[in-house]
N, CA, C and O atoms as CSV, one atom per row, in Angstrom:
chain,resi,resn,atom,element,x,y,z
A,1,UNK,N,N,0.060,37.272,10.189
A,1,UNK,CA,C,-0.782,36.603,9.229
A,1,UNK,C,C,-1.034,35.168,9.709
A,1,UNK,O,O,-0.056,34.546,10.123
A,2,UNK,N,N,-2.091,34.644,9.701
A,2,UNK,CA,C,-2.528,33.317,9.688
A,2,UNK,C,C,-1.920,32.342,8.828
A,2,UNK,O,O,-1.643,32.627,7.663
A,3,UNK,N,N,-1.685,31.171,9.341
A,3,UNK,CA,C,-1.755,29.965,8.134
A,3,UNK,C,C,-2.746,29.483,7.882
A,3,UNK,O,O,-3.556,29.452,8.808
A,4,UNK,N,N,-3.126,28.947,6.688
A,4,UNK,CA,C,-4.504,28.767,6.094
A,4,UNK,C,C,-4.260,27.334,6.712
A,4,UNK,O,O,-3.169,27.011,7.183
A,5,UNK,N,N,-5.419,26.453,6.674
A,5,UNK,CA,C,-5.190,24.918,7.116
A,5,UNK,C,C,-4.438,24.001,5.646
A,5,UNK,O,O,-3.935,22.884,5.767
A,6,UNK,N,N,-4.494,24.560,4.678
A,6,UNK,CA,C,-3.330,24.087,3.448
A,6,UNK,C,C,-2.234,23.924,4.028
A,6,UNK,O,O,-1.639,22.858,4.191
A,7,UNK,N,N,-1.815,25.345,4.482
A,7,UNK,CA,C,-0.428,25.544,4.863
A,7,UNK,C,C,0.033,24.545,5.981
A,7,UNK,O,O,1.003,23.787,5.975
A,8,UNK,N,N,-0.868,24.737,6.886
A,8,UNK,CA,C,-0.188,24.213,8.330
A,8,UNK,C,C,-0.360,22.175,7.563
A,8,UNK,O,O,0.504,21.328,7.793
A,9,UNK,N,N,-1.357,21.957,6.909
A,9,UNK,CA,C,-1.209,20.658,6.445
A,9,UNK,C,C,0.184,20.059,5.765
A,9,UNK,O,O,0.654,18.921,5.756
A,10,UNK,N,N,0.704,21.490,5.120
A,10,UNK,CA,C,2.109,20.736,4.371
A,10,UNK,C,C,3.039,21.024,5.016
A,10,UNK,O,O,4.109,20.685,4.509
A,11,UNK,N,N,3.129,21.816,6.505
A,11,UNK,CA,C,4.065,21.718,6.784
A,11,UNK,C,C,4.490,21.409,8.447
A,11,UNK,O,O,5.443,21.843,9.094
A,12,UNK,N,N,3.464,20.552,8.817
A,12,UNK,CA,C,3.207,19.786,10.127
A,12,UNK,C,C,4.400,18.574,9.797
A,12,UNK,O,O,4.839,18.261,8.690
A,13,UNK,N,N,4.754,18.025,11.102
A,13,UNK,CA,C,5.687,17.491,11.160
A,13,UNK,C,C,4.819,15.660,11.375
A,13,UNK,O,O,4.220,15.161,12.328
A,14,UNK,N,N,5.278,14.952,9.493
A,14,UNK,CA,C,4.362,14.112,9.376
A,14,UNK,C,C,5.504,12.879,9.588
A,14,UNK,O,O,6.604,12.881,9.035
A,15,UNK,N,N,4.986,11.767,10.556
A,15,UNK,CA,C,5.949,10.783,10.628
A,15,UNK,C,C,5.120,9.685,9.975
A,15,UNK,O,O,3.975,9.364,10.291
A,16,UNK,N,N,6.019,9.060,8.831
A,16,UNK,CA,C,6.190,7.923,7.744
A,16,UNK,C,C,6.795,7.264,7.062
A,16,UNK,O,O,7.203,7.765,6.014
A,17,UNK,N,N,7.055,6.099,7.319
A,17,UNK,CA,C,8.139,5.303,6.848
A,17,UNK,C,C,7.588,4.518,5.918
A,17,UNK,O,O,7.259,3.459,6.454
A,18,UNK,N,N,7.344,4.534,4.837
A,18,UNK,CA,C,6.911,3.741,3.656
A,18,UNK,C,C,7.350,2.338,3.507
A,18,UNK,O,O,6.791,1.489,2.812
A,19,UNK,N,N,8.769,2.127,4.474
A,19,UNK,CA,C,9.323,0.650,4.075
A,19,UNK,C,C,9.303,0.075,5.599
A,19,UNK,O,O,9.998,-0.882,5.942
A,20,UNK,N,N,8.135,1.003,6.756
A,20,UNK,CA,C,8.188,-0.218,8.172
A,20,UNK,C,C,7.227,-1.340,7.878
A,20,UNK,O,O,6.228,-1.407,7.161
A,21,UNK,N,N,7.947,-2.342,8.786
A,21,UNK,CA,C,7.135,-3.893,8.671
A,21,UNK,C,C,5.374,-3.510,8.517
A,21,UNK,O,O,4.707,-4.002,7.607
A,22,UNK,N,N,4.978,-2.880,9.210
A,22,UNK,CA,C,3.179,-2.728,9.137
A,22,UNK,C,C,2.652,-1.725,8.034
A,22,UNK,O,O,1.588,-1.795,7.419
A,23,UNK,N,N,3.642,-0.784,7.932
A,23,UNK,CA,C,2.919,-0.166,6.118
A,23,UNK,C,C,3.147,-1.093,5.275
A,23,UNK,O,O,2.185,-1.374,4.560
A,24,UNK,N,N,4.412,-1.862,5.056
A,24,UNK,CA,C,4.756,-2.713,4.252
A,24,UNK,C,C,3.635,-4.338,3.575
A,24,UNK,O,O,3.521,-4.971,2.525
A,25,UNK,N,N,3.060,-4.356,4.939
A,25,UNK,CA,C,2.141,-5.926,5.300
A,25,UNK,C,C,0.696,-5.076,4.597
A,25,UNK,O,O,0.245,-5.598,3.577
A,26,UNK,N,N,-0.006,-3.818,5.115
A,26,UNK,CA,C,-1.237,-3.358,5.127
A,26,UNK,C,C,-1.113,-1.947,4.855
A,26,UNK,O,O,-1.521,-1.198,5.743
A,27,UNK,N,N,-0.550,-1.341,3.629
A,27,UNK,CA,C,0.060,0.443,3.224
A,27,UNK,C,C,-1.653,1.007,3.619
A,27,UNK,O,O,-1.844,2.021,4.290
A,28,UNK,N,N,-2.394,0.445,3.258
A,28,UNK,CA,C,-3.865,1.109,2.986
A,28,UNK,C,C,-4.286,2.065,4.010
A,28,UNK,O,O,-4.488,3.271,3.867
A,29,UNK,N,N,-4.382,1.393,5.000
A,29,UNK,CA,C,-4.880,2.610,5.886
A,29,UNK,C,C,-3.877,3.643,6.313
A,29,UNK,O,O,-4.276,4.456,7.147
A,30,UNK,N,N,-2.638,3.749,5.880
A,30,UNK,CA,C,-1.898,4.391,6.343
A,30,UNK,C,C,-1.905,5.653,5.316
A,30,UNK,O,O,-1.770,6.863,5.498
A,31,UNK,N,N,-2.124,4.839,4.133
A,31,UNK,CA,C,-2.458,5.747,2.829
A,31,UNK,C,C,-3.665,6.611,3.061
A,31,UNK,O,O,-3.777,7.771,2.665
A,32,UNK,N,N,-4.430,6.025,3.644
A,32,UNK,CA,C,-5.771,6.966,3.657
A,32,UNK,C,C,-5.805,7.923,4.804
A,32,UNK,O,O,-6.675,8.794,4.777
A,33,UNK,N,N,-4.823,7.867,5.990
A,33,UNK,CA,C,-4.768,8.829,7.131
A,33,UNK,C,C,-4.120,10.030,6.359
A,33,UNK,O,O,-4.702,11.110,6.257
A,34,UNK,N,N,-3.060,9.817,5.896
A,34,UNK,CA,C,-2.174,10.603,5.002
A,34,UNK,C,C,-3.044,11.186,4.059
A,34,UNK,O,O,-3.193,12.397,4.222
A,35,UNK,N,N,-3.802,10.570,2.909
A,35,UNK,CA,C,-4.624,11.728,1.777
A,35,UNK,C,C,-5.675,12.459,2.823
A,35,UNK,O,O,-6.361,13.375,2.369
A,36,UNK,N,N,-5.844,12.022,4.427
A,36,UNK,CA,C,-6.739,12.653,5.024
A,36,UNK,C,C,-6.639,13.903,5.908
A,36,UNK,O,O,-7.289,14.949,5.905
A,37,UNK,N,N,-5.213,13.293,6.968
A,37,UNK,CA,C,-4.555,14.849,7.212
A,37,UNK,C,C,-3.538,15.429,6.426
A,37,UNK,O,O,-3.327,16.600,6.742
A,38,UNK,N,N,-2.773,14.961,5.421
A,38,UNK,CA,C,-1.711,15.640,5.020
A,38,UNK,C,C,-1.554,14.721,3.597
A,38,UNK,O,O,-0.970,13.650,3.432
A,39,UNK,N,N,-2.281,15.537,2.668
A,39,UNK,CA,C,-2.326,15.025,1.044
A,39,UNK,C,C,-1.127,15.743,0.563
A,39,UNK,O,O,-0.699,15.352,-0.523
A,40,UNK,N,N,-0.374,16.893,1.250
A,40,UNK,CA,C,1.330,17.092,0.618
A,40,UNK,C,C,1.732,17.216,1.660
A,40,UNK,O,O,1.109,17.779,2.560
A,41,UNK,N,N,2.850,16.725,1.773
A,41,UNK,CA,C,4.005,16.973,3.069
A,41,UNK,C,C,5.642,17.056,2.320
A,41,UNK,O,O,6.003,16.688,1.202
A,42,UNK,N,N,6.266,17.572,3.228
A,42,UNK,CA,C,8.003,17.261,2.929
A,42,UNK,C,C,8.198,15.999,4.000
A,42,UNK,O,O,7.693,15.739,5.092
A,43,UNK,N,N,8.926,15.516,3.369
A,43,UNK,CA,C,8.957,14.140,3.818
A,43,UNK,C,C,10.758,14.422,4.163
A,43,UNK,O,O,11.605,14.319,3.275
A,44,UNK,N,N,10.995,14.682,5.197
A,44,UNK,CA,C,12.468,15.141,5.777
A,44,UNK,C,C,13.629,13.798,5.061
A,44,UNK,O,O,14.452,13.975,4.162
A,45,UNK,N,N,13.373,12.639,5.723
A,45,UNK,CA,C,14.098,11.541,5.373
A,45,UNK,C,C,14.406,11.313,3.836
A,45,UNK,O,O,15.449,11.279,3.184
A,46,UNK,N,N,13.379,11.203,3.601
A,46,UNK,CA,C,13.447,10.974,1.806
A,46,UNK,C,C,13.845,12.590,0.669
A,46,UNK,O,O,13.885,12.763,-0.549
A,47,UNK,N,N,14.042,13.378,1.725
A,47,UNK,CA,C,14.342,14.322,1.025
A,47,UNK,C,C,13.411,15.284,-0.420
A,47,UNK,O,O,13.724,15.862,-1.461
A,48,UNK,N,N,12.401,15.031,0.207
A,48,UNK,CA,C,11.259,15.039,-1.085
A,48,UNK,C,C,9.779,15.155,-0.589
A,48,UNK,O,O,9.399,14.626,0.456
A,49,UNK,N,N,8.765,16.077,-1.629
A,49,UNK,CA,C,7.691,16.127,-1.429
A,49,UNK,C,C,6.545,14.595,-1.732
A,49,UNK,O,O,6.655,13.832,-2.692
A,50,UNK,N,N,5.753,14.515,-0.877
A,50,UNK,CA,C,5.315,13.647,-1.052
A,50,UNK,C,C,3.288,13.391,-1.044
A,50,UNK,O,O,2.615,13.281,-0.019
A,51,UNK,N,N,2.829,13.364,-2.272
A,51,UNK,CA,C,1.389,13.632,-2.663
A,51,UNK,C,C,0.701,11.896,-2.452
A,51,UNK,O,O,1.148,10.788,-2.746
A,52,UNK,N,N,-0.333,12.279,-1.926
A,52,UNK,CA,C,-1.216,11.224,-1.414
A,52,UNK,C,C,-2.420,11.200,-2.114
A,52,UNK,O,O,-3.031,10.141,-1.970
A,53,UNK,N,N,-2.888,11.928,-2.737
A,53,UNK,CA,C,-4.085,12.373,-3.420
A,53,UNK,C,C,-3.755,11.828,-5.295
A,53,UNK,O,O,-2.827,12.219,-6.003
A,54,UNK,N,N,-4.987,10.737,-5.709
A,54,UNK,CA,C,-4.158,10.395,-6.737
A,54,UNK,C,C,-4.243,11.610,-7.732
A,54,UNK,O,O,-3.224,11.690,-8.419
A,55,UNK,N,N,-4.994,12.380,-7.940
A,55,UNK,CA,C,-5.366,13.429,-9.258
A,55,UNK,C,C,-4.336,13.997,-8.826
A,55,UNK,O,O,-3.528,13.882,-9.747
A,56,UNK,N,N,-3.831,14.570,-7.956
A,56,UNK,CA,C,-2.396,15.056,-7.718
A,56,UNK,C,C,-1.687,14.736,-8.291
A,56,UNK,O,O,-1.377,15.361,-9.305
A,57,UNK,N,N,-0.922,13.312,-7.835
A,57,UNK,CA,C,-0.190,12.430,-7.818
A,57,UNK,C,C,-0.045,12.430,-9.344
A,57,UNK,O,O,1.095,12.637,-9.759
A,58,UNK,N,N,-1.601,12.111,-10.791
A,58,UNK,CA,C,-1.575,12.421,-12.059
A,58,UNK,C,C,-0.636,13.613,-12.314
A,58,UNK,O,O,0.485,13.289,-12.706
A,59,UNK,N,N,-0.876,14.943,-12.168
A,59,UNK,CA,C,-0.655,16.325,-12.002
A,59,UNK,C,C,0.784,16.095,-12.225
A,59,UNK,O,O,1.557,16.119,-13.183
A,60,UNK,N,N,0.842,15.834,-10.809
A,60,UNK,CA,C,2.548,16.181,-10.631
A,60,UNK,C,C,3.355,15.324,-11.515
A,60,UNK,O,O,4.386,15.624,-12.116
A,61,UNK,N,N,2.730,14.235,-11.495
A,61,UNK,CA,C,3.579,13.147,-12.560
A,61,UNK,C,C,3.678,13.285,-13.889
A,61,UNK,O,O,4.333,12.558,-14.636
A,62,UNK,N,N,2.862,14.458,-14.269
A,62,UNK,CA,C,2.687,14.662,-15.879
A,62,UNK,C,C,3.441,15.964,-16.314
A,62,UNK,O,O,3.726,16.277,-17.470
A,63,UNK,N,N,3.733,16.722,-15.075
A,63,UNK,CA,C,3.829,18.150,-15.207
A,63,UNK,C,C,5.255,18.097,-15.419
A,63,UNK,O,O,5.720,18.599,-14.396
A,64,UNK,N,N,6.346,17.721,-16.288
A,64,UNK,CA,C,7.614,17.755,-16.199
A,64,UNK,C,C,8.761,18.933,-16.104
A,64,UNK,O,O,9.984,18.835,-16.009
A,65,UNK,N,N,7.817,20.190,-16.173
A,65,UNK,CA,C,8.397,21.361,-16.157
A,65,UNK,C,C,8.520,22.289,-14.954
A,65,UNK,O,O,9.154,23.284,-14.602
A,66,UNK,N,N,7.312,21.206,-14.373
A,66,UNK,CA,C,7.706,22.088,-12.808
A,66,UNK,C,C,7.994,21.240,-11.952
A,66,UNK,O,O,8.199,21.766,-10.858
A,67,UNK,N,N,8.139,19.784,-11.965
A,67,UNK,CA,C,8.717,18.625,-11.244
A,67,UNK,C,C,9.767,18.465,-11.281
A,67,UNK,O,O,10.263,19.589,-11.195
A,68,UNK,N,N,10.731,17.558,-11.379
A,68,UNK,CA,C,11.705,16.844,-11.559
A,68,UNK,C,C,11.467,15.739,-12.500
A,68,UNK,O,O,10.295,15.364,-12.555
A,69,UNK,N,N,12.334,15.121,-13.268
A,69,UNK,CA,C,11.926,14.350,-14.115
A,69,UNK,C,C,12.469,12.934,-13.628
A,69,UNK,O,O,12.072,11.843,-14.038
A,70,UNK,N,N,13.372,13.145,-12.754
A,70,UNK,CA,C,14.038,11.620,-12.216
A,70,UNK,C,C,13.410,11.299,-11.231
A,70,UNK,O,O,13.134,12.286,-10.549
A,71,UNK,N,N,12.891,9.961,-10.653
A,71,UNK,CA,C,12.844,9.598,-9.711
A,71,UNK,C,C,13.303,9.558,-8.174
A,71,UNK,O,O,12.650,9.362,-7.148
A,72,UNK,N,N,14.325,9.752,-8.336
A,72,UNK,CA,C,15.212,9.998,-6.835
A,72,UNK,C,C,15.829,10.713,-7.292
A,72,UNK,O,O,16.282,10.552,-8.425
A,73,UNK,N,N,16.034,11.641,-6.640
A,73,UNK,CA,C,17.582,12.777,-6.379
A,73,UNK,C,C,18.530,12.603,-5.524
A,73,UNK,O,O,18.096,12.972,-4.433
A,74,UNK,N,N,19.756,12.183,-5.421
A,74,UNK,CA,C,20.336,11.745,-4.324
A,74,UNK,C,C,21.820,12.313,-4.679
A,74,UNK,O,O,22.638,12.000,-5.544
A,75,UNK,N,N,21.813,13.535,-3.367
A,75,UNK,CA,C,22.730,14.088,-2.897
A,75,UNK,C,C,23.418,15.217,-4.552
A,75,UNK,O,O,24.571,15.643,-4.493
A,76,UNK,N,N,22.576,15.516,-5.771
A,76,UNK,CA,C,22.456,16.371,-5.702
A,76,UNK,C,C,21.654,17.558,-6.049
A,76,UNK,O,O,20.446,17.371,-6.198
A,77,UNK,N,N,22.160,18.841,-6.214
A,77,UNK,CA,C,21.058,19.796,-6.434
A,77,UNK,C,C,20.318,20.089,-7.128
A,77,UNK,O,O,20.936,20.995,-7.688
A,78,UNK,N,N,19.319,20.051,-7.637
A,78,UNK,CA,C,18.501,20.465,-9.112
A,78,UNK,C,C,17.845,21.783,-9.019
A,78,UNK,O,O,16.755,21.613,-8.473
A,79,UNK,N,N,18.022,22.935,-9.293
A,79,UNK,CA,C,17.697,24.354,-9.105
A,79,UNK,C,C,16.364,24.540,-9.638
A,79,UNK,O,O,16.167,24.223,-10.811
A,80,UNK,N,N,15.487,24.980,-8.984
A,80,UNK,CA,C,14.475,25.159,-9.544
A,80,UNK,C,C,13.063,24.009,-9.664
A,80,UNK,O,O,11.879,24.106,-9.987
A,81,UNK,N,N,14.131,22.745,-9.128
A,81,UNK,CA,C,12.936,21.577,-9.487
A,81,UNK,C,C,12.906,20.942,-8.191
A,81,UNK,O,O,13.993,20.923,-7.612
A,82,UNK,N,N,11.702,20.297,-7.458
A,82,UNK,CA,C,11.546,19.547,-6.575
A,82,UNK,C,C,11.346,18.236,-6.831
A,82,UNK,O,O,10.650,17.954,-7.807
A,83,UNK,N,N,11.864,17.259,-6.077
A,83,UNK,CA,C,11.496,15.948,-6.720
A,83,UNK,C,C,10.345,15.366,-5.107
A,83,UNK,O,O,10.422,15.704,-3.926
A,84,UNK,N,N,9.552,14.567,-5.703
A,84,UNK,CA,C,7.718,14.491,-5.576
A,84,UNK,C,C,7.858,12.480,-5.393
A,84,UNK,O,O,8.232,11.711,-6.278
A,85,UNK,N,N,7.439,12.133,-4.045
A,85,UNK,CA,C,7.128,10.974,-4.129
A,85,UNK,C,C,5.377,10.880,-4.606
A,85,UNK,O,O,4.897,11.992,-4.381
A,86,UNK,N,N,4.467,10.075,-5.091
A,86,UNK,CA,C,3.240,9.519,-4.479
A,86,UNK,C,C,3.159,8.799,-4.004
A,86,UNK,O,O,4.116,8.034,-4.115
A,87,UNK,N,N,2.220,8.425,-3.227
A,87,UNK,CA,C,1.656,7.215,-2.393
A,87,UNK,C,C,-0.376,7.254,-2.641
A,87,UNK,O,O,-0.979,7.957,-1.830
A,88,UNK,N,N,-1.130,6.587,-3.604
A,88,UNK,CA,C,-1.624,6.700,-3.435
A,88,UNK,C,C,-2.562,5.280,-2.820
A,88,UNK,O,O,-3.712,5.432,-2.408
């Protein structure tokens, strides 16, 4: 079976550091490469999905039943729920 270009978009290996010196000074264009090739990714480091697209970003942030409701998850498990950065 094929991957659709959705697929291979969320799960290409996306490098981003939200807190290096040059996203930090100018996030913008970095924001807009990201809602351009890869509007969801797993974001390995941060442990978490991460939406670039703001109507998404609405979505996921409103949807508390299929999100996570905390902000960070750190170190442990929540069954059933993913926890979701945005960046828009």
């Amino acid at each position: 079976m094929e991957r659709s270009e959705e697929q291979e978009l969320m799960t290409s290996r996306i490098q981003f550091d939200p807190l290096e010196p040059a996203t930090l000074a100018d996030p913008y264009p970095v924001y807009a490469e990201l809602r351009e090739k890869s509007p969801v990714f797993w974001h390995e480091e941060m442990q978490s999905w991460t939406v670039t697209r703001y109507r998404k970003c609405l979505r996921v942030l409103r949807d508390h039943e299929r999100f996570a409701q905390v902000w960070r998850r750190v170190g442990r498990s929540e069954p059933f729920r993913v926890t979701v950065g945005c960046f828009v």
